[in-house]
N, C-alpha and C positions, 0 to 999 in steps of 0.2 A: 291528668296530663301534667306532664313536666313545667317548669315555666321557661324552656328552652323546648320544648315541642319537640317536631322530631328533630332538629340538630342533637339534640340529647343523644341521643343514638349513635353518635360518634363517638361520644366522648365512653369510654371505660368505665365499668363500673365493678364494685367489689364482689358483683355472684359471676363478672365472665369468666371464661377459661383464659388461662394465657395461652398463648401463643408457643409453641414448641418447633423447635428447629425439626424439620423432618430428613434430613441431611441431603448429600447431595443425590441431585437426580431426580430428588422428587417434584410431583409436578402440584403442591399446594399452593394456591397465592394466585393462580391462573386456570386458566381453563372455566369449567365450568359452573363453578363456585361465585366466581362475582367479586368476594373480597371488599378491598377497602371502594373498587368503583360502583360495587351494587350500592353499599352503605353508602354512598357520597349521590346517587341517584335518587335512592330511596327518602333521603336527607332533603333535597332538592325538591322532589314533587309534594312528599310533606310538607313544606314552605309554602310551596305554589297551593294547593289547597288549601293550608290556615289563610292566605293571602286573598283567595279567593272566596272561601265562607266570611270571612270579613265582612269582603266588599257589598259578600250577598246579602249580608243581615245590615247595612248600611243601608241598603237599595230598601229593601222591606220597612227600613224603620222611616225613610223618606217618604216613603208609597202611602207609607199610615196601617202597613199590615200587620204591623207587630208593635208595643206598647214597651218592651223590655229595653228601654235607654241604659242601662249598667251592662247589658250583657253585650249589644253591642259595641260601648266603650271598653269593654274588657275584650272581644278579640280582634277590636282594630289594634289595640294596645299591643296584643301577644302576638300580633301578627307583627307590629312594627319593631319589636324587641327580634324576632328571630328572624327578623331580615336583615337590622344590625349587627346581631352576632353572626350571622353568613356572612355581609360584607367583612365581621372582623379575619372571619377565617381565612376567608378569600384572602385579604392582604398580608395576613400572616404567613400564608400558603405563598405566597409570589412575593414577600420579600425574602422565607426560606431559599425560595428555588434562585432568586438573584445571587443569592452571597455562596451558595454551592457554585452557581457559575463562574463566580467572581475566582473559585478556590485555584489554586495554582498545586498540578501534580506534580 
């Protein structure tokens, strides 16, 4: 795994396809494909599950059921890193959309 998890999954990488204008009319980008909101879902519940195996293996190593101290410092760590790069998105993503609104046509 990444050390961006699944936010990785957003970002582009050099085996994607690009992206081709399919001209007008065409119905890609919508319908039932998903696009950038299934990836921004898909991105989201991945977070939510490293967040949540985390916390599980926190609970276990508190309980006394598991002995592995590095493994659970390693994905509360991975877990707190890609909740940071989410919040960076998120505010990158909503100060984009302020300065579009700001724009004067």
């Amino acid at each position: 795994m990444s050390a961006l998890g699944p936010i990785a999954g957003l970002v582009p990488t050099a085996t994607t396809t690009p992206i081709q204008d399919a001209g007008p009319g065409s119905t890609t980008g919508s319908g039932s494909g998903g696009g950038f909101g299934k990836a921004l879902a898909n991105a989201v519940d991945g977070l939510n599950n490293q967040i949540n195996s985390a916390s599980d293996q926190a609970q276990q190593l508190a309980a006394g059921q598991t002995q592995d101290l590095t493994g659970v410092v390693m994905a509360t760590e991975q877990a707190s890193i890609e909740l940071e790069v989410a919040s960076q998105i998120r505010s990158k993503a909503v100060d984009a959309y302020q300065e579009i609104f700001r724009m004067q046509v």
